[in-house]
C-alpha positions in Angstrom: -7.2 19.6 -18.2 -5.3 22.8 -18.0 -2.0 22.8 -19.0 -0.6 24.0 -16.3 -2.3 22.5 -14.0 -1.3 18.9 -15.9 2.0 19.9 -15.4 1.8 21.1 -12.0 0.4 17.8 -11.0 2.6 15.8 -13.3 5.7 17.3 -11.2 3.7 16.8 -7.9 3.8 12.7 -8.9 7.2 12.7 -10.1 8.4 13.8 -6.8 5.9 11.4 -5.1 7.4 8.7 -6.9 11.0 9.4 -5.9 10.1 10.0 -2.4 8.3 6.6 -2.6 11.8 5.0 -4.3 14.2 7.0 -1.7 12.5 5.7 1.4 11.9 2.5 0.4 16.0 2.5 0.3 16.2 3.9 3.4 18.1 7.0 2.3 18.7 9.1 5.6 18.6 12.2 4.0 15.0 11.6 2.5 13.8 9.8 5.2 14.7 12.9 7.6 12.3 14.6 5.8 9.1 12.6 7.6 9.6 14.5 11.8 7.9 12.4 13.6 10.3 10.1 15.9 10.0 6.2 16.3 10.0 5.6 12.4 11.7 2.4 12.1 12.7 0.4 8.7 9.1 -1.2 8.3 7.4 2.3 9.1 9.5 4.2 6.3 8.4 1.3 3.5 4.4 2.1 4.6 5.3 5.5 4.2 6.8 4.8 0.6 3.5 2.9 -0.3 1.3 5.6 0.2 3.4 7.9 -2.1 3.7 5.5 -4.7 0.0 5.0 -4.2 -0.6 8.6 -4.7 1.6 9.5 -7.1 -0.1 6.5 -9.5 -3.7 7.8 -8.9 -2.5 10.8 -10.1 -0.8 9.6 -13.2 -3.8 7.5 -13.7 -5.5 11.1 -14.5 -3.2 12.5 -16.6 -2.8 9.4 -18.9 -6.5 9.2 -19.4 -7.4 13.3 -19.4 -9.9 13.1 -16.6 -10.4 15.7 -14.5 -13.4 14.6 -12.7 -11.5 11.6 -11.4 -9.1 13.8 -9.6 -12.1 14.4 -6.6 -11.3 11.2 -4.9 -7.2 12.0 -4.8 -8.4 15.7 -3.3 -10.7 13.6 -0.7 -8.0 11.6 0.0 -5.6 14.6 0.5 -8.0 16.6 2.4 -8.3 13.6 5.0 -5.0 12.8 5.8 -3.2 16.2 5.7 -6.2 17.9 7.6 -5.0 16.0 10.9 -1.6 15.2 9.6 -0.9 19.3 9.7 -2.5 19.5 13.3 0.0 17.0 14.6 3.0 18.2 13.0 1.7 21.6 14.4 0.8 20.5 17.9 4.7 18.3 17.7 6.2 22.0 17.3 4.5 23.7 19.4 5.1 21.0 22.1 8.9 20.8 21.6 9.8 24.0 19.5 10.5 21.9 16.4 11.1 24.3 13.9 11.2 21.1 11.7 7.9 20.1 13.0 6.4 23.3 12.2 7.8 23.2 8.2 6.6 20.2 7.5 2.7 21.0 9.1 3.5 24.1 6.8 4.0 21.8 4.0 1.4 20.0 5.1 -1.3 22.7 5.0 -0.5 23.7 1.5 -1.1 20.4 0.2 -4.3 20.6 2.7 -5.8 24.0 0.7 -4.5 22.9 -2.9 -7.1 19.3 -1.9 -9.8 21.6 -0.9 -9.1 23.1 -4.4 -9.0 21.0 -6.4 -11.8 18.7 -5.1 -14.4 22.1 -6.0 -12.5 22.8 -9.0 -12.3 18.7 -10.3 -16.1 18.6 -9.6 -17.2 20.9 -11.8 -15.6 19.0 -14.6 -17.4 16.9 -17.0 -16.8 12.9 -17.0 -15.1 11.4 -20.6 -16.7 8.1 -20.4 -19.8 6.4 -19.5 -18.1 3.1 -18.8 -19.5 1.7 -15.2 -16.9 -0.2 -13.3 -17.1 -3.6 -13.4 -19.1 -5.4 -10.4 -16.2 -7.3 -8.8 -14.2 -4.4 -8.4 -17.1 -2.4 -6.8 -17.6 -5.1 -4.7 -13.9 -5.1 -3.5 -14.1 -1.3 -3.1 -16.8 -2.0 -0.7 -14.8 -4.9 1.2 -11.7 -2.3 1.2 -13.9 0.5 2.7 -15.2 -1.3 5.5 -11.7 -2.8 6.2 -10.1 0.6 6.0 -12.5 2.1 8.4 -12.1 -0.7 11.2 -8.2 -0.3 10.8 -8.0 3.3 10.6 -10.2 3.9 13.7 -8.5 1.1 15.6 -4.9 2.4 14.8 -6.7 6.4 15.8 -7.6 4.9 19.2 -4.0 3.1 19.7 -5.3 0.0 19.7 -1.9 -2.0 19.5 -0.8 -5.1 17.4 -3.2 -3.7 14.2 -0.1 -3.1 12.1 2.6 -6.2 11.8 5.2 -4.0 13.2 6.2 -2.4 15.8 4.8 1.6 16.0 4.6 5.1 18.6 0.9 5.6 19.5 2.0 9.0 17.4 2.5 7.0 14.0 -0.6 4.9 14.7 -3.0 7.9 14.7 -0.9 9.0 11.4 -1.4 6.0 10.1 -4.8 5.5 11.0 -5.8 9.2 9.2 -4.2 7.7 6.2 -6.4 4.6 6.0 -9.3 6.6 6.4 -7.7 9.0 3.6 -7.9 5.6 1.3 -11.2 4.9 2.8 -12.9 8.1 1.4 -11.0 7.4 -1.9 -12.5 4.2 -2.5 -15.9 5.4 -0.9 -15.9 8.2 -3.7 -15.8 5.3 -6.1 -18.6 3.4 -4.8 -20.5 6.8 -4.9 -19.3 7.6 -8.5 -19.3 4.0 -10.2 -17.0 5.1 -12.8 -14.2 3.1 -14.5 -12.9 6.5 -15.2 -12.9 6.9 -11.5 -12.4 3.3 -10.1 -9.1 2.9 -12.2 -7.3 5.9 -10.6 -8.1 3.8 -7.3 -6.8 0.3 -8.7 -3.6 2.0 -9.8 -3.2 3.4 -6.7 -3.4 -0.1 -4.7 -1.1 -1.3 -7.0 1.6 1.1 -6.4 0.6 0.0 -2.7 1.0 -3.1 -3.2 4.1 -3.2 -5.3 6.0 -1.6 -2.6 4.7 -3.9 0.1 4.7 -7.7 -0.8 8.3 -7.8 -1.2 9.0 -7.6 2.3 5.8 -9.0 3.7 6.2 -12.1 1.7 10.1 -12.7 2.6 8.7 -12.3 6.3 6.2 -14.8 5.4 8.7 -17.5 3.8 11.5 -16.9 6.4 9.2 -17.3 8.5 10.6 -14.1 10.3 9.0 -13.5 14.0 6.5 -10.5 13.8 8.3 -6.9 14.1 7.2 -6.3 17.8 11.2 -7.3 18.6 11.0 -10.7 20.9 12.7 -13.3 18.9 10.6 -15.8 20.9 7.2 -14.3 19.6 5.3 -16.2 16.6 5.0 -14.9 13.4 1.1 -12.8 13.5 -1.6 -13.7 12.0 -1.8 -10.1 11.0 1.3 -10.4 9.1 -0.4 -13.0 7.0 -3.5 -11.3 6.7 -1.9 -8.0 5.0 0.1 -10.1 3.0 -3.2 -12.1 1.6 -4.6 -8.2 1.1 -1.6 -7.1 -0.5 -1.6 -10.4 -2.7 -5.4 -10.6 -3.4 -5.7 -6.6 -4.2 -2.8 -6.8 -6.5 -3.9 -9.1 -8.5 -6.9 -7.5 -8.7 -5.9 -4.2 -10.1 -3.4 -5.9 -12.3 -6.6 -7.8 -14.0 -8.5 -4.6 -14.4 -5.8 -2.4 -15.4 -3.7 -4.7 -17.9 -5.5 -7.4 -19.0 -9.6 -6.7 -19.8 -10.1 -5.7 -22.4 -12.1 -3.2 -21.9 -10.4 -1.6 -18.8 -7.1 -1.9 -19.4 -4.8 1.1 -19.9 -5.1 3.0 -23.0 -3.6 6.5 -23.2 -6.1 9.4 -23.3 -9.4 6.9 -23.3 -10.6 5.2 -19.7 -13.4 3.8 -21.8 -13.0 4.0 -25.8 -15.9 1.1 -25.8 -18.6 2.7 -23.9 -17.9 6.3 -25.5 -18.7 4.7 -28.8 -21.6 3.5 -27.5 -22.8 6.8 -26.0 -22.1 7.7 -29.6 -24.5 5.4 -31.1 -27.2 6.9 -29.3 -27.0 6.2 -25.6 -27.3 9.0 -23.3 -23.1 10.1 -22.4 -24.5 10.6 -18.6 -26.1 7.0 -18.4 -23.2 4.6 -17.2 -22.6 1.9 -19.9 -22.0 -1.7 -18.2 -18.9 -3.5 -18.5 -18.8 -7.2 -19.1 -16.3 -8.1 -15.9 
């Protein structure tokens, strides 16, 4: 990778990460940042999650020296700040909101630097040969179905998707960010890379990491659902994200710290399978992976 461009995108995570850390506290400063009115406690955590989950897929390439693997984060970019810009856009021009407008701005840079890098990461070679193991591709698959159902559904406004209260604005945002992930993991089904899949898994984790906390105290407490009437039932919904958030975790925590031949190991996503490519088998040939 380019140095500068390693750098670049090391400084891109960073601020990701802190972004991810300052609305998960609820800092009214940071969280001013985000424009879009009716962004309540539960909405700013989600929002934190998909930082964190970015700014780990991107770290995931830098501490392995892939380049390739950086076309499913510019997928993922290019799908949710493609409609994220319009919005902000259409929000300014409705109202005047100069903020609005800055942050589609903003929004549209990250939108051209995706388009970017996707043709520029795709013209890079792959470092390993090592296939992603089968249970992970076949969770990529679950998540890519899943992802598309709640994406469109939250798109179309179709309410009581999310566990918590939202503005038919935030659940087309949303809904463009699921589909984001959903191209993500659909490039790794395509690509059947551990070089590539781990990026993903890292991602999810950061997801994850930022949302069981409060979906499990919800859970225990036994805290109604966040639509507001104390009378209502906790959702089903609620314990179906949290059984995601769970399962997927544990998942990617398998994958990324404990097999052996996944787990993290800095500058090699597959030390095993190059060696074997090494020995005589063709580098382009994905090497199986005992899961």
């Amino acid at each position: 990778m380019e140095r500068r461009l390693r750098r670049l995108l090391a400084v891109v995570a960073t601020i990701q990460a802190l972004l991810a850390l300052l609305f998960v506290l609820q800092v009214p400063w940071a969280t001013a940042i985000w424009p879009f009115p009716g962004t309540g406690e539960m909405s700013n955590i989600f929002i934190a999650s998909i930082f964190l989950a970015a700014s780990a897929a991107v770290w995931w390439c830098l501490l392995v020296s892939s380049d390739r693997a950086l076309a499913g984060i510019a997928l993922d970019y290019i799908v949710i700040m493609a409609p994220l810009s319009l919005l902000a856009f259409g929000a300014a021009l409705d109202d005047g909101d100069l903020h609005a407008a800055t942050f589609g701005a903003l929004c549209l840079v990250a939108l051209v630097f995706g388009i970017w890098m996707l043709r520029w990461a795709l013209g890079r070679p792959w470092r390993s040969s090592l296939a992603a193991p089968t249970p992970v591709l076949a969770a990529f698959a679950v998540f890519v179905v899943a992802l598309i159902i709640v994406g469109t559904l939250l798109i179309l406004g179709t309410p009581g998707i999310l566990p918590w209260a939202i503005t038919p604005q935030l659940s087309v945002l949303f809904g463009c960010m699921f589909l984001g992930a959903a191209a993500y993991f659909a490039y790794g089904l395509v690509d059947r890379r551990w070089e590539n899949a781990g990026g993903q898994l890292a991602g999810f984790l950061a997801y994850d990491i930022v949302l069981i906390v409060p979906f499990v105290i919800r859970v225990v407490t036994g805290t109604p659902s966040y639509y507001g009437s104390a009378a209502e039932p906790l959702r089903a919904n609620l314990l179906l994200y949290t059984a995601v958030v769970a399962v997927s975790g544990a998942l990617a925590v398998y994958y990324l710290f404990v097999n052996k031949p996944t787990r993290i190991r800095r500058g090699s996503p597959g030390a095993a399978a190059t060696k074997a490519g090494g020995d005589g088998h063709d580098p382009t040939e994905l090497v199986a992976v005992d899961p």
